[in-house]
C-alpha distance (Angstrom), angle and dihedral (degrees) to the residues before:
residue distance angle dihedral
X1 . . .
X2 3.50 . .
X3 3.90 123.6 .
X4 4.24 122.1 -100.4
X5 3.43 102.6 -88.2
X6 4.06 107.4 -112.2
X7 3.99 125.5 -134.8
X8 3.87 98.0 -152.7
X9 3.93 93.5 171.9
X10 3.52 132.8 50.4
X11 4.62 89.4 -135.7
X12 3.95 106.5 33.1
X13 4.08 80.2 -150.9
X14 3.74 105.2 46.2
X15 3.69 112.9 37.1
X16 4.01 93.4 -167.3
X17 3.80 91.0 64.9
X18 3.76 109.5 106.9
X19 4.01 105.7 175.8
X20 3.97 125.3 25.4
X21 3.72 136.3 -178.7
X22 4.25 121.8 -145.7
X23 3.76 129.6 179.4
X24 3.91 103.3 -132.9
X25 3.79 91.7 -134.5
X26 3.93 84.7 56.0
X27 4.07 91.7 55.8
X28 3.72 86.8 45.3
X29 3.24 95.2 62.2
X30 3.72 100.0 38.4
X31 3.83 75.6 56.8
X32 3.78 96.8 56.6
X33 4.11 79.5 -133.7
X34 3.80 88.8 -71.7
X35 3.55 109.2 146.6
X36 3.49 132.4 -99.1
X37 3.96 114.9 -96.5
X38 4.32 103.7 -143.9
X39 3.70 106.3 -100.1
X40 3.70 137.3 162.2
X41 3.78 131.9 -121.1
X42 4.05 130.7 -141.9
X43 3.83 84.5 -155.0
X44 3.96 133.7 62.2
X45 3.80 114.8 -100.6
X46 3.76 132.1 -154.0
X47 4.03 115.5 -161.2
X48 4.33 109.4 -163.5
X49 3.57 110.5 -173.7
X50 4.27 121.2 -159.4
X51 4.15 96.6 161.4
X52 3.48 111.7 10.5
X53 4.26 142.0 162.2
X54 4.04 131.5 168.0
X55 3.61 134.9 52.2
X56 3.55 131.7 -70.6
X57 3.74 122.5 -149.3
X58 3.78 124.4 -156.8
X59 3.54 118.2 171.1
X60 3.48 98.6 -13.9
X61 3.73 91.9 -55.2
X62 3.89 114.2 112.3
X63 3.61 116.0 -150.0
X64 4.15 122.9 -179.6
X65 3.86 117.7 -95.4
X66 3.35 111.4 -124.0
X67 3.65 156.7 165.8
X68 3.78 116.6 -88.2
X69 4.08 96.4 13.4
X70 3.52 121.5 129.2
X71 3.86 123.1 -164.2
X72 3.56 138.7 -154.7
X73 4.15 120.6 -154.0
X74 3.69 111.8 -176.4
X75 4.12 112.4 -156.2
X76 3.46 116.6 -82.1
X77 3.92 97.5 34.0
X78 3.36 121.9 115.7
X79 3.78 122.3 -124.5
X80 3.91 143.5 -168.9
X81 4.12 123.0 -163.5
X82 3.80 104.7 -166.7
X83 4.05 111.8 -177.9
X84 3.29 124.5 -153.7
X85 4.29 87.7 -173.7
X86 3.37 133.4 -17.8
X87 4.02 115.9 -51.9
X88 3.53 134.4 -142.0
X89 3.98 130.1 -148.9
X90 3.65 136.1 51.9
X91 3.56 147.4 -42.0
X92 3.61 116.1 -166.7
X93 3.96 127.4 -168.3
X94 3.94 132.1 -170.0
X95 3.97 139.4 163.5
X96 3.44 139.3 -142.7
X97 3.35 86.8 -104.7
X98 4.03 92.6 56.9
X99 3.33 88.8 54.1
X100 4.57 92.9 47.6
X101 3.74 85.9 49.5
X102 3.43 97.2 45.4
X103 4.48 95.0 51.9
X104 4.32 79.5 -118.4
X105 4.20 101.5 142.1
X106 3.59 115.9 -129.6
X107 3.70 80.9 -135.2
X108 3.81 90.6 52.7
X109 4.80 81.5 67.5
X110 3.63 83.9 40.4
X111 3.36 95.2 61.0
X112 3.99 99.6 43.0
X113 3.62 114.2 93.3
X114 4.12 96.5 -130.0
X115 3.91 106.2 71.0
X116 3.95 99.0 78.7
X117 3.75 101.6 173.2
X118 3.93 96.0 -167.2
X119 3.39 107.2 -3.7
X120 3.82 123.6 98.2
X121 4.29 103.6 -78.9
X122 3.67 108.0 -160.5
X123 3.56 117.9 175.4
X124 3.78 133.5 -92.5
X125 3.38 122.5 -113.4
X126 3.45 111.1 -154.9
X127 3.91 126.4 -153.0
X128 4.09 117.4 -117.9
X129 3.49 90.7 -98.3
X130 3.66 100.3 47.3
X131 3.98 91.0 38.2
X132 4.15 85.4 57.2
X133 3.48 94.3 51.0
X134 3.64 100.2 44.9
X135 3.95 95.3 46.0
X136 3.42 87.5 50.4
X137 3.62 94.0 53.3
X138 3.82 91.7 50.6
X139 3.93 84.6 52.5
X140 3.29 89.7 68.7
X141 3.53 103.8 39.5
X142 3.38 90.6 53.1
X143 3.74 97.6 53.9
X144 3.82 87.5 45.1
X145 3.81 97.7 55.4
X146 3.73 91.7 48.1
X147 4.18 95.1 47.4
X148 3.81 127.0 77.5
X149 3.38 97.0 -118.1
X150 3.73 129.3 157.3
X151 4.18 108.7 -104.8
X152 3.88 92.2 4.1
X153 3.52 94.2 151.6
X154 3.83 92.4 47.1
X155 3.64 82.4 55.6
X156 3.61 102.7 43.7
X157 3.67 90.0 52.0
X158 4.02 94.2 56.1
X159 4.01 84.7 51.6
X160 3.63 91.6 56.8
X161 3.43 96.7 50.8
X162 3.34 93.8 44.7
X163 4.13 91.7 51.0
X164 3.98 87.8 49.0
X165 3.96 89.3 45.5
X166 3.65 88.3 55.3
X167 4.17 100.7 40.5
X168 3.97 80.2 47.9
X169 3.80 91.5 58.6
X170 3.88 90.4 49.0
X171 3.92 90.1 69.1
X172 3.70 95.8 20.2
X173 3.86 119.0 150.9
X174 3.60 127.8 -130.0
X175 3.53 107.6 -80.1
X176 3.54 100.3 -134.9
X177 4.06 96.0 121.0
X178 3.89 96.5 -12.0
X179 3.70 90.5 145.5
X180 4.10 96.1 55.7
X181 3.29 89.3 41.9
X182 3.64 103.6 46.3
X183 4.10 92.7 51.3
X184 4.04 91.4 46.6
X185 4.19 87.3 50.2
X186 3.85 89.4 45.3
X187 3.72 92.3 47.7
X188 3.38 89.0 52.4
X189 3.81 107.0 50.2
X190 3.63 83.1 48.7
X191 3.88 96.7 57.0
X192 4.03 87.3 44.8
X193 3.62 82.8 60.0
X194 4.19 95.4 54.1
X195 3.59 96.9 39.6
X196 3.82 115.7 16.4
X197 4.09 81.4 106.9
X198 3.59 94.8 61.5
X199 3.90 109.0 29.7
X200 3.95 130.5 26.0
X201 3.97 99.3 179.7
X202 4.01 117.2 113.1
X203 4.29 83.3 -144.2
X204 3.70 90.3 65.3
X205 4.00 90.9 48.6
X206 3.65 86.1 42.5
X207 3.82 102.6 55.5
X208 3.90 90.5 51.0
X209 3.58 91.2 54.1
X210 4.17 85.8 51.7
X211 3.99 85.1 -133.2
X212 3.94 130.0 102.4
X213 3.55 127.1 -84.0
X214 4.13 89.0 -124.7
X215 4.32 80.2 52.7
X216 3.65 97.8 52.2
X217 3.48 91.1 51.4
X218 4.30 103.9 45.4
X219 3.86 79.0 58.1
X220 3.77 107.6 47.9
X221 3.72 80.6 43.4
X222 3.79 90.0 60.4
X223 3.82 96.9 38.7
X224 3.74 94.4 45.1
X225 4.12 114.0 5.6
X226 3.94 87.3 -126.3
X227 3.70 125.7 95.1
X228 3.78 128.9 -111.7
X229 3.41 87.7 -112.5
X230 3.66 97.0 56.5
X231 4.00 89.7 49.6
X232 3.46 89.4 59.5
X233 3.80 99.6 41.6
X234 4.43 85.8 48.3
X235 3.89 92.2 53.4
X236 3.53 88.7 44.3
X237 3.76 85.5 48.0
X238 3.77 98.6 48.3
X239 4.03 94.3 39.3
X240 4.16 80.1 52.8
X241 4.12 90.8 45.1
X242 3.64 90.7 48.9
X243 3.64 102.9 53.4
X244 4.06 89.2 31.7
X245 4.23 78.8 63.2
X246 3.52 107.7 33.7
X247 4.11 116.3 22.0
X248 4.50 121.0 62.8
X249 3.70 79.6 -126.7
X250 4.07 119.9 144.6
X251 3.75 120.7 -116.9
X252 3.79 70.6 -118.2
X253 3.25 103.8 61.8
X254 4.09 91.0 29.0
X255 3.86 83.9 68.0
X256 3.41 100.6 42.3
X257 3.68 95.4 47.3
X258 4.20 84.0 56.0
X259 3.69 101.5 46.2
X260 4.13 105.8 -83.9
X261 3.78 116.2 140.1
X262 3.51 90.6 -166.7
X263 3.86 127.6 37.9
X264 4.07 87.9 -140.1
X265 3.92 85.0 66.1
X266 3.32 98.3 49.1
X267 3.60 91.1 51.1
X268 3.95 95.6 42.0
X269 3.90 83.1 47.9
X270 3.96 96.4 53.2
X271 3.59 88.8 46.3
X272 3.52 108.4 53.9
X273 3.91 83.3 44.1
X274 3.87 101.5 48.7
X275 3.76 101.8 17.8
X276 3.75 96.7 -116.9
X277 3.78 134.6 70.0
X278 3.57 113.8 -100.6
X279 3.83 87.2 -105.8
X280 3.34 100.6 55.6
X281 4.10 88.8 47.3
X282 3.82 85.6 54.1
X283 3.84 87.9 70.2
X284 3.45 108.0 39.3
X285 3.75 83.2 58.4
């Protein structure tokens, strides 16, 4: 099995570009219609759909392609676009370094609610309203980026803020606290990412926080409506998925490598999470 092909620059063509701007009818076409082979990007990724029809995979999780969606793919996920005909909107791309040269946090994406890097990442759905404002918005952009205007990337970078701003608000949570709660959530997502390999208990999350267990999880409950332990079992999961899918490794070693003494836990553990054994996922895949 070959390994998920990785997009390591934001323009295959010109290296030094750190944002760009496509029309999805444009890729189409530069696509001949053929469909998308999964890959994985090194760069964030925003999908806005006006006409759309097909499926969309992200991490193994197929959602319906549709009109008036838009996506967001954090790096490192892997991703499927499956059209049914051609589709029409946007696809938007941006590095870390976009964001450095453009005085945008990291903690500023952190903090947004639409880069999920392992958990599931349906769509949003804007309403009319919101939908108007943020195509327009792209409009611009778009017609921006591809001008030779003086400051262009100075101006492209206020539009993006401004379009995440505005998706933000769309699935905004109350504000009561959002600033407490929104460092403790990013905290944790980011300690999931150093140690979900080598310990799967909310305590141990918990005590590096310095907050209680019953804490931790009352606010990823409010940021996200899942658990913590259901964070860490789903980037267990997708860590498991993705090697399952693209590595030669072993169950064995697949376990091992994520923190399983025992290859019957591992196995027990993916199935109770996914619903079949890790076997049987390796060839439906």
């Amino acid at each position: 099995m070959e390994p998920v092909k990785t997009y390591k620059n934001v323009n295959k063509r010109d290296n030094k570009l750190s944002f760009g701007i496509s029309k999805m009818e444009e890729i189409y076409e530069r696509r001949s219609g053929e469909k998308d082979d999964p890959h994985r990007h090194d760069f964030f990724t925003l999908i806005f759909t006006e006409k759309a029809k097909g499926e969309h995979k992200v991490d193994f999780t197929s959602y319906s392609l549709e009109g008036r969606q838009i996506y967001f793919i954090s790096p490192g996920q892997v991703h499927q676009i499956i059209e049914e005909e051609k589709s029409f909107g946007f696809a938007v791309v941006f590095s870390h370094d976009f964001l450095v040269l453009n005085n945008i946090p990291l903690s500023f994406i952190e903090d947004l609610k639409l880069f999920n890097d392992f958990s599931e990442t349906p769509p949003l759905v804007p309403n009319d309203d919101d939908f108007l404002k943020i195509q327009k918005y792209l409009q611009e952009m778009y017609l921006i980026f591809h001008s030779e205007i003086a400051y262009k990337e100075e101006a492209v970078g206020a539009l993006l803020k401004l379009v995440l701003i505005l998706c933000n608000n769309v699935c905004s949570l109350p504000q009561e606290d959002i600033n407490s709660v929104n460092t403790i959530f990013r905290k944790f997502k980011q300690l999931i990412n150093q140690h979900y390999k080598t310990d799967h208990h909310t305590n141990f999350y918990a005590d590096l926080l310095h907050i209680s267990p019953d804490h931790l999880n009352k606010v990823v409950k409010q940021h996200s409506g899942k658990s913590a332990k259901e964070h860490i079992q789903s980037r267990i999961i997708i860590a498991a998925k993705r090697l399952i899918y693209f590595s030669n490794l072993s169950n064995k070693e697949i376990g091992h490598e994520l923190g399983f003494s025992e290859p019957a836990n591992f196995s027990a553990f993916f199935k109770k999470c996914v619903g079949v054994s890790p076997s049987q996922f390796r060839k439906m895949s």
